[in-house]
Structure formats: C-alpha cells, structure tokens
C-alpha positions in Angstrom: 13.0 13.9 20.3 9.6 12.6 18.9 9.4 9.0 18.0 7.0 8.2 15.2 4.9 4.8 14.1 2.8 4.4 11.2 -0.8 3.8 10.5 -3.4 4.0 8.4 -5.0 7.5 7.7 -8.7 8.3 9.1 -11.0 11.0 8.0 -9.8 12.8 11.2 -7.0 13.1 9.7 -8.1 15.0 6.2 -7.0 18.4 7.5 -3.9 17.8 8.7 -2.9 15.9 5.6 -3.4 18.3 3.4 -1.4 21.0 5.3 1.2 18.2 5.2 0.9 18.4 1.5 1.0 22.3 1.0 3.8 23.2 3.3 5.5 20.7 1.4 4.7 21.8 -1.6 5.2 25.3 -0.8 8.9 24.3 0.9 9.9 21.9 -2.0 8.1 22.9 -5.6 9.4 26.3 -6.5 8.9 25.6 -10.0 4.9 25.7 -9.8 3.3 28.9 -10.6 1.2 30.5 -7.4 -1.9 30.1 -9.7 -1.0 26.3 -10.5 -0.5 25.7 -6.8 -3.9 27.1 -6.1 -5.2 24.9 -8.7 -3.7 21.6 -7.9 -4.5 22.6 -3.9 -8.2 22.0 -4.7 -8.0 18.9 -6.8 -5.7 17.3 -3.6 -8.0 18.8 -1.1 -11.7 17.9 -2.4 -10.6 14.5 -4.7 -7.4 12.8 -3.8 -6.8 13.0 0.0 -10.7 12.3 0.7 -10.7 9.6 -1.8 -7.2 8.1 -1.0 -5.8 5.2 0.8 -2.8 7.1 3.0 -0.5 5.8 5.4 0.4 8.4 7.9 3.9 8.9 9.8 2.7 10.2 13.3 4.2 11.0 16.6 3.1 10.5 20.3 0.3 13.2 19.9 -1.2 10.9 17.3 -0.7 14.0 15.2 0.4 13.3 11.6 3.9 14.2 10.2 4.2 12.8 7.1 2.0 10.5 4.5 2.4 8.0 1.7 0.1 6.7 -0.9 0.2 3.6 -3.1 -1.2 2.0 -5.5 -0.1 -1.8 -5.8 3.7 -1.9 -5.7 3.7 1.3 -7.3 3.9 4.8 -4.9 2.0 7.4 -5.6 3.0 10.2 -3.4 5.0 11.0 -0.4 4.7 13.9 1.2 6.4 15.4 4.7 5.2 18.4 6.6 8.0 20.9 6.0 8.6 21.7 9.7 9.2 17.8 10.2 11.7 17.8 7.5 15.1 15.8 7.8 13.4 13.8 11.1 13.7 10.2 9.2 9.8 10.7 8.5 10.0 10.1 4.8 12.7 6.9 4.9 9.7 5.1 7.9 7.3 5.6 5.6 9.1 4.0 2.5 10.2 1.3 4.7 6.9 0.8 6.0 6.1 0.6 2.4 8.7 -1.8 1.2 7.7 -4.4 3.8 
C-alpha cells in the first residue's frame, strides 16, 4: 500500500494536476454537459492550476494523487485522481488543511 505526505505543488507538477482534475471530474460530475466540460477544462488548464497556490497529496514516487486549494480559511477546491479514490487522499489533505 502507498503511503502519501503532502507538499506544496511545483510547476512540475502542472500536468499531472490537471489530469487529477479531469479524471475526477469525468468520474464524479455527470451532471456537466461534454461541451461545458471542454470548456471549464481550458479555463483550469491555462488560468487556475498555473496561477494557483496547490497543495498536492503524493506518494513515494513523488507522483501527485490528489490536490487542494485555499484561499484564507476558505477551500477552494479539492480534487483526487479517480484511480486513487477511497485511498484516505482527500481526508490528508483536509487535515493537512485544518492544521
């Protein structure tokens, strides 16, 4: 079994997070339309995630699994990679949050 630590997110790390993002998406947002999907990919791609202060959930590989963003005391997004699903990813990042 993987064990996972957090950190802050690094340009290296762009890619990955947003196919974290998208299979999540994909796996958890039925109600979006393809063509809002589409849409809302490029706006995450090319503004948020490049402009975004992320914590990242990754594993021994140094290979992200999951990724958080806040503002303040207020959280902006969470998002796990759908194949990591149900792995505790999501609940170290909000605790990693919370503290």
């Amino acid at each position: 079994m993987a064990t996972y630590i957090t950190r802050a997110s690094r340009v290296a790390d762009l890619q990955r997070n947003f196919e974290i993002w998208q299979t999540a998406v994909e796996a958890t947002h039925d109600f979006l339309s393809d063509e809002d999907r589409a849409v809302i990919a490029d706006l995450v791609r090319d503004k948020f995630l490049p402009n975004a202060e992320l914590t990242v959930a990754v594993d021994d590989s140094d290979i992200a699994h999951g990724f958080l963003a806040a503002t303040g005391d207020h959280i902006d997004a969470l998002f796990v990679h759908a194949d990591s699903r149900g792995t505790g990813i999501g609940s170290m990042l909000l605790e990693d949050f919370r503290a």
